[in-house]
C-alpha positions, 0 to 999 in steps of 0.5 A: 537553512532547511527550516528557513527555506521551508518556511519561505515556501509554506509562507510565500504567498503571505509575503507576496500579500504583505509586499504587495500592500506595500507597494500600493500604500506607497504608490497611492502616497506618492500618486496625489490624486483622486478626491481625497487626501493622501492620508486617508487613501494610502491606508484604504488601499492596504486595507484592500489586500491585507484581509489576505493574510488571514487566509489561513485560518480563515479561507472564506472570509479573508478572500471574501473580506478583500472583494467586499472591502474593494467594492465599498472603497470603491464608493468612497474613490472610484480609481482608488482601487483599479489604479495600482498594479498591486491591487489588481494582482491582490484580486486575482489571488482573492478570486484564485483562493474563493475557488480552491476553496475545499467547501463547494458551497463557500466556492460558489459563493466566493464566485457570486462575489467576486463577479459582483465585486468586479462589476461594482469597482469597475462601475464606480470607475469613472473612466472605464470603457463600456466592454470592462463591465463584461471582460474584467468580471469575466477574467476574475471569474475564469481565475475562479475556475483555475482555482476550482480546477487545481482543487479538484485536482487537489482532491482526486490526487488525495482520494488515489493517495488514500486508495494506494494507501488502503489497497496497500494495507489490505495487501499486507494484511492479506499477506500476514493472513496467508502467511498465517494459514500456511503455518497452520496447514505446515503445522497440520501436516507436521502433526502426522509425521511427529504422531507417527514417531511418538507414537511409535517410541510409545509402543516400543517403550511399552514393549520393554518394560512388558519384557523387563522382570519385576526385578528391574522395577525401577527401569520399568517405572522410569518406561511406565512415565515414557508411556505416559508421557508420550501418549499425553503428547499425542493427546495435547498434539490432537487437541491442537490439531482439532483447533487448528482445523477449518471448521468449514474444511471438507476432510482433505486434511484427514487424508495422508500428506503426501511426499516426493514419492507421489511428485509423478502424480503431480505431474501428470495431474499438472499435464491433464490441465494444459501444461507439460511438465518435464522432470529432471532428478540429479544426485542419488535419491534418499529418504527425506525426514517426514515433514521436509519430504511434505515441505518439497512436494508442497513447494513444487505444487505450489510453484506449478500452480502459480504457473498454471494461474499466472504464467501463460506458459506452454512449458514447465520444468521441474529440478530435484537436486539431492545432496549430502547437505541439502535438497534443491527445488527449481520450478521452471515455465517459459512464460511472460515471467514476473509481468508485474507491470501489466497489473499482476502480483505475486499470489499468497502461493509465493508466500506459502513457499516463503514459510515452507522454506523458513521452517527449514533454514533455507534459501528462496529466490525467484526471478526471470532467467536469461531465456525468460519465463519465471525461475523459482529456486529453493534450497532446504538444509538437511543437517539443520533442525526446523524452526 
């Protein structure tokens, strides 16, 4: 039933040309006027209206075809054509499809026709009134330009489809570019964390097998591999660091990544721009593994940063909550919240913070809070590894 009620739909004005040829064919026949027999008017008048059909795959020429063909028909019999209802509503549609026409060349063409075609049946009519030869040409010419107008309407609604379309992929392939460079920056900032520890299980191998005695030369070799293996890691890790890095970088990243210890200097950083920020710190503070201790204070700058950018706020707070399992991060400002309806969208900051919190195993949420503003929420595991 579906598949019959969609082709009822796209095949509607074909049955509406098929229907109305037959009703004229049969008004004519049954009509017995005119100079001519039935016989031969009945099938001039279909011959009017069924070019139509071919509208499809000919959208010129069908429509053209149906106004040139009324016109020499009307040499033939002057009321033929102007006499049934059918053939005058086959007109409108004709003239309606010249202007919809996608080519405008062919469309204005199609007007040269159908007002010439319009005065040429209405001329041949031997009882039209004098102001037909002006009001007639000039109706079909106004369902001309209905069709024109419901084609350029046609064409716009495309054109903002196509741009939705493509403004659409550009934000997706932004999104995965930005996703892209916060996992190559994580992995820059990992590199001294895990540098650091190889390098000094490195050293303290190196220490041991220095300290065994000769007799232990199988202890020694094993230390020896340690040694060996370790300082190959750290040089494969640099090499893919140096691959990693911005060529067109400034050197920031050569500086120390910076932890939870240095979120005071932050925050006054945040200050000296504009927007107080209040601290709040529950549970008893501990040291944080290396890469999440980078993680966190990169989460909070990121999330003052979108408060800064997009916020309009006059206040911020941040919340650090330490727990046995877990850290909880919570960016607070009193601004105009998620206002995605006055043309803002959430930045690449909001995505960066979305890689962070994947790496770790842990939870993000962001929203609007009941007193407004824009809440950003994030959970990092303490007992899970990084992925």
């Amino acid at each position: 039933m579906e598949r019959l009620r969609s082709l009822a739909r796209g095949y509607a004005l074909e049955a509406l040309v098929a229907a109305l040829a037959v009703e004229s064919t049969v008004e004519v026949a049954l009509r017995h006027e005119g100079q001519r027999p039935a016989w031969l008017t009945a099938p001039g008048i279909a011959l009017v209206i069924l070019p139509l059909l071919g509208r499809r795959r000919f959208p010129f020429s069908a429509a053209a075809a149906s106004w040139l063909i009324a016109a020499a028909v009307s040499f033939i019999d002057g009321r033929l054509v102007v006499t049934p209802v059918s053939a005058f509503i086959a007109a409108m549609i004709s003239s309606f499809l010249l202007g919809n026409l996608n080519d405008a060349r062919r469309a204005r063409t199609g007007l040269a026709i159908v007002v010439c075609g319009a005065v040429i049946v209405v001329y041949n009519d031997p009882a039209h009134p004098r102001g037909q030869l002006i009001f007639i040409p000039l109706l079909f010419a106004i369902v001309w330009c209905a069709g024109l107008v419901l084609r350029e309407r046609a064409r716009h609604a495309e054109a903002a489809e196509r741009r939705a379309t493509r403004a659409e992929q550009e934000r997706e392939a932004a999104t995965r570019v930005a996703a892209a460079q916060e996992r190559a920056r994580i992995a820059r900032e990992l590199h001294d964390t895990i540098a650091h520890a190889v390098s000094v299980m490195v050293l303290q191998a190196g220490v041991v097998r220095h300290k065994l005695p000769e007799a232990h030369a199988e202890h020694k070799d094993a230390l020896r591999a340690v040694e060996q293996t370790g300082r190959t890691a750290l040089a494969d890790m640099r090499l893919l660091l140096d691959a990693m890095r911005d060529p067109g970088g400034d050197g920031t990243e050569l500086a120390p990544q910076p932890g939870l210890d240095r979120l005071g200097q932050l925050l006054d950083e945040v200050g000296r721009s504009g927007l107080p920020v209040r601290l709040r710190v529950t549970g008893d503070r501990f040291p944080l593994p290396g890469g999440l201790n980078i993680s966190a204070y990169r989460i909070v700058q990121e999330g003052l940063t979108n408060v800064l950018k997009h916020a309009n706020a006059g206040e911020a707070m941040v919340s650090l909550g330490y727990d046995p399992g877990q850290l909880s991060i919570e960016v607070r400002d009193n601004g105009q919240g998620m206002a995605l309806g006055n043309g803002h969208r959430p930045g690449h900051g909001l995505i960066g913070i979305r890689e962070r919190v994947r790496l770790y195993d842990g939870e993000m949420t962001t929203g609007t809070p009941a007193g407004g503003g824009f809440l950003l929420q994030v959970r990092l595991s303490l007992n899970g590894q990084s992925r």
